[in-house]
C-alpha positions in Angstrom: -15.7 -10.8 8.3 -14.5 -9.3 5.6 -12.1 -11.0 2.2 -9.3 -8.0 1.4 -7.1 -8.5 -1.6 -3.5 -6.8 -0.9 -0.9 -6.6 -3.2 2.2 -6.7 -1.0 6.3 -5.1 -1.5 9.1 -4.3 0.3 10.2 -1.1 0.8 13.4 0.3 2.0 13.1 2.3 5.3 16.3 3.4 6.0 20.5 2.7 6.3 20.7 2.5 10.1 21.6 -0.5 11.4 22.8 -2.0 8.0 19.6 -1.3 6.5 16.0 -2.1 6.9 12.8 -2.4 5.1 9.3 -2.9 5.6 5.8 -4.8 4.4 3.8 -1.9 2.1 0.3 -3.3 1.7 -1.7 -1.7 -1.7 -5.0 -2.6 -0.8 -6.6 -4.2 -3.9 -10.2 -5.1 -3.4 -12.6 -6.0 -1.0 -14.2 -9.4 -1.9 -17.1 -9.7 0.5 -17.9 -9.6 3.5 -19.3 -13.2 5.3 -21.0 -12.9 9.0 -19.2 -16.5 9.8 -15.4 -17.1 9.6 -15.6 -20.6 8.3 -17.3 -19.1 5.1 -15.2 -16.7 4.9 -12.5 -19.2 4.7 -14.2 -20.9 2.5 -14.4 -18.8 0.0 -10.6 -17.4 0.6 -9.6 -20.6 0.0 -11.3 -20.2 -3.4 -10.1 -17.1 -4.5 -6.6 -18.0 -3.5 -6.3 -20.9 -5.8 -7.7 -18.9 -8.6 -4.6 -16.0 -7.6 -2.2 -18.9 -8.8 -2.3 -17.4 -11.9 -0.8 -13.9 -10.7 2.8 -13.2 -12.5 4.6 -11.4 -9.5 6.0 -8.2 -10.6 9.4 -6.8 -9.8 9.8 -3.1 -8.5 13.4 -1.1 -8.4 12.9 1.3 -6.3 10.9 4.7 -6.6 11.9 5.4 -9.9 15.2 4.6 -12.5 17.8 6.7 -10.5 16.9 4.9 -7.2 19.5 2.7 -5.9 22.3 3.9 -8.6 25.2 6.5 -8.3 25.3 9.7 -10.0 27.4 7.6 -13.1 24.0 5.2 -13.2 25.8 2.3 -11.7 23.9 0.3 -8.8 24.9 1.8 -5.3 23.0 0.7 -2.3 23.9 4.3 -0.7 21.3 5.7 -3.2 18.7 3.8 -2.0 15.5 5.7 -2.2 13.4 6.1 1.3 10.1 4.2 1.1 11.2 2.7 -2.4 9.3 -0.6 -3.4 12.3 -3.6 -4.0 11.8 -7.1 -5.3 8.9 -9.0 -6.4 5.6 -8.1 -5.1 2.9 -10.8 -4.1 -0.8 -11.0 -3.6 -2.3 -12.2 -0.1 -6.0 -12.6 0.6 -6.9 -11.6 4.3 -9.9 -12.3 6.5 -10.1 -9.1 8.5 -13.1 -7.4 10.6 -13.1 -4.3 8.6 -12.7 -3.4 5.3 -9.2 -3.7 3.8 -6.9 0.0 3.2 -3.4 0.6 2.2 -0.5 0.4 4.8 1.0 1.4 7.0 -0.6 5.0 6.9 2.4 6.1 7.0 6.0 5.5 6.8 7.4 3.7 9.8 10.9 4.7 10.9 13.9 3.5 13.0 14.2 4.7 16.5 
């Protein structure tokens, strides 16, 4: 078993269907790897109370002009495929492999 750190956003995938976004997961860290899931809990448990301390950050998109109109106002119709919205937060995972980022790649809507 293996302890992956994530650092997790929203992203915005696309308009259709009045918009919809997604779970991006930036894989952090691996923290070790434990050949019993209780001790892997164990220690999870652990390193989540000392991520308490983490000051969420927020993200606006891919870059300043995402998400605003040619003028610079804020326009959802300029909304940035992929763009990272919202606070982000940090989520410890027991997993059987080692932690990477997701999804590989963009999903879309079908």
């Amino acid at each position: 078993m293996f302890i992956n750190v994530y650092k997790i956003t929203q992203c915005y995938g696309g308009a259709e269907e009045g918009g919809w976004w997604y779970d991006s997961g930036e894989f952090l860290k691996c923290v070790g790897m434990y050949s019993s899931r209780d001790r892997a809990n164990k220690v999870a448990s652990i390193i989540k109370k000392q991520m308490k301390e983490y000051k969420p950050h927020y993200h606006m998109g891919n870059g300043i002009h995402d998400g605003a109109d040619p003028d610079g106002f804020g326009d959802d119709d300029y909304l940035q495929l992929g763009g990272a919205w919202g606070f982000d937060d940090i989520v410890i995972q027991i997993e059987e492999d080692m932690g990477e980022d997701y999804p590989r790649y963009r999903p879309y809507y079908c």
